[in-house]
C-alpha positions as CSV (number, residue, x, y, z in Angstrom):
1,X,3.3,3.2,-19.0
2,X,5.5,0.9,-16.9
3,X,6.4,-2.9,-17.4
4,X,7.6,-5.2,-14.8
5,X,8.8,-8.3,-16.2
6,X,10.2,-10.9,-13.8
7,X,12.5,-14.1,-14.2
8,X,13.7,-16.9,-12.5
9,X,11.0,-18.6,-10.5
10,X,11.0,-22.8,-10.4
11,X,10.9,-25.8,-8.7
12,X,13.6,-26.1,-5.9
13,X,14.2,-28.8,-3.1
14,X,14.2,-27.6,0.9
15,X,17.4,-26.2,1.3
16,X,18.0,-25.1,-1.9
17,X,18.7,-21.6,-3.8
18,X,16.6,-19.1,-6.2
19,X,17.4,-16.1,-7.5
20,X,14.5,-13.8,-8.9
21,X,15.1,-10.6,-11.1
22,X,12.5,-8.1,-11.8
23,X,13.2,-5.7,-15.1
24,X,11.7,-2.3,-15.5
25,X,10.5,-0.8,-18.4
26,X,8.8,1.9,-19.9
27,X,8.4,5.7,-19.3
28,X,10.7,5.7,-16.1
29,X,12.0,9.2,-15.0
30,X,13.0,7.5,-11.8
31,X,12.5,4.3,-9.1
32,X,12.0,5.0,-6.1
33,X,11.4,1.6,-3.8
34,X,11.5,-1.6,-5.5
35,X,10.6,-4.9,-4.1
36,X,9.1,-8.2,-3.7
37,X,5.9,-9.7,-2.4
38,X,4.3,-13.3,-2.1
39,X,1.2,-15.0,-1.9
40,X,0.4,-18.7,-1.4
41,X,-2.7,-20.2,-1.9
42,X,-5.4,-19.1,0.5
43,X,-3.1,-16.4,1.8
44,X,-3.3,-12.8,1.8
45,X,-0.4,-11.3,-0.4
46,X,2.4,-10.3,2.2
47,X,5.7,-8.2,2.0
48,X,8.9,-10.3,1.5
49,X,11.5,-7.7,1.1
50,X,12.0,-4.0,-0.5
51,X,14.8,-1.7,-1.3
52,X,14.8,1.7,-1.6
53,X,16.5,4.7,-4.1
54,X,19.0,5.0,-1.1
55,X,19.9,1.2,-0.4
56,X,17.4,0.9,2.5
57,X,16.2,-2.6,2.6
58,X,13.3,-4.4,4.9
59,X,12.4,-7.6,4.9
60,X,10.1,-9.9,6.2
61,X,11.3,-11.4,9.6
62,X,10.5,-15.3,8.5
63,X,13.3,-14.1,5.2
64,X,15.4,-12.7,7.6
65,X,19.2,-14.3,7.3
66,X,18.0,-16.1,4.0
67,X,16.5,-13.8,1.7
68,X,19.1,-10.7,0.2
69,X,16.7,-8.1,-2.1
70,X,18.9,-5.5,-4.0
71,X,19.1,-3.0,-6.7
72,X,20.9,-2.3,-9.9
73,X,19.4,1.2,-11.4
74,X,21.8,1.1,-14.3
75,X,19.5,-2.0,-15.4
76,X,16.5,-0.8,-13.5
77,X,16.6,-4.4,-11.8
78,X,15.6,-5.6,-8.2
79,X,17.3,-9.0,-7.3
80,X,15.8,-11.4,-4.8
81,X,18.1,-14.2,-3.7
82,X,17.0,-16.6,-1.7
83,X,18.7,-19.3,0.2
84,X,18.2,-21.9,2.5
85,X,14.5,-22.5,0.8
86,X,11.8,-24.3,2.6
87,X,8.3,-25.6,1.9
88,X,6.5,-22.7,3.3
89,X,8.5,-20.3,1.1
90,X,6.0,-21.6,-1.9
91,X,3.6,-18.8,-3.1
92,X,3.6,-16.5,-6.5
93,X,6.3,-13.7,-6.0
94,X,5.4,-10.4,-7.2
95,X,7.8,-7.8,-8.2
96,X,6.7,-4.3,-7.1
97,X,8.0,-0.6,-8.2
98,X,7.1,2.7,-6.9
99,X,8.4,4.6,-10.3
100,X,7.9,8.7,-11.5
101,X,7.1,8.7,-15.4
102,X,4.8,11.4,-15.4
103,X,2.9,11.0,-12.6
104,X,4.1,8.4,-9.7
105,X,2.7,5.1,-9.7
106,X,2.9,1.8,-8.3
107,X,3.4,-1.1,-10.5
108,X,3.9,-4.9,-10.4
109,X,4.2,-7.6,-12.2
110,X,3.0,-10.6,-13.2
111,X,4.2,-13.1,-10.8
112,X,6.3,-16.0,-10.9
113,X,6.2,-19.4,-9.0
114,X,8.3,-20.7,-6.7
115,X,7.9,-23.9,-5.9
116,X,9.9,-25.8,-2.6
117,X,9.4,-29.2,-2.7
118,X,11.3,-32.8,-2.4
């Protein structure tokens, strides 16, 4: 089994900064993609940004320029900074890991909060 624990969600004012990390645990033979998602009230969950084993990053286009996901695999930790904050970037964030223990499975965790508001 896999845990996903993240860290670092809070309460920020428009314009201000956040930075997420997402640990892995567990029986992990190896990570492939790693990455974050959101959902807001009402809303469908929706991709924010992902990193793969290479380095490869996508990210959503409304992140684009203010959201920077990466990886440390010596940790087994995805970062998601996030700058320039605004109202509509309130929602849960969800830490997600595609990860080979025995089998390969996708995993995420709990959620944190992030909260833009003045």
């Amino acid at each position: 089994q896999v845990q996903l624990v993240e860290s670092g969600g809070g309460l920020v004012q428009p314009g201000g900064s956040l930075r997420l990390s997402c640990a892995a645990s567990g029986s992990i033979r190896a990570i492939y993609a790693m990455g974050w998602y959101r959902q807001a009230p009402g809303k469908q969950r929706e991709l924010v940004a992902t990193v793969t084993s290479g380095g490869s990053t996508n990210s959503a286009e409304s992140v684009k320029g203010r959201f920077t996901v990466s990886r440390d695999d010596a940790k087994n930790t995805v970062y998601l900074q996030m700058n320039s904050l605004k109202p509509e970037d309130t929602a849960v964030y969800y830490c997600n890991a595609v990860v080979r223990g025995v089998l390969v499975n996708n995993y995420w965790g709990q959620g944190t909060q992030v909260t833009v508001s003045s």
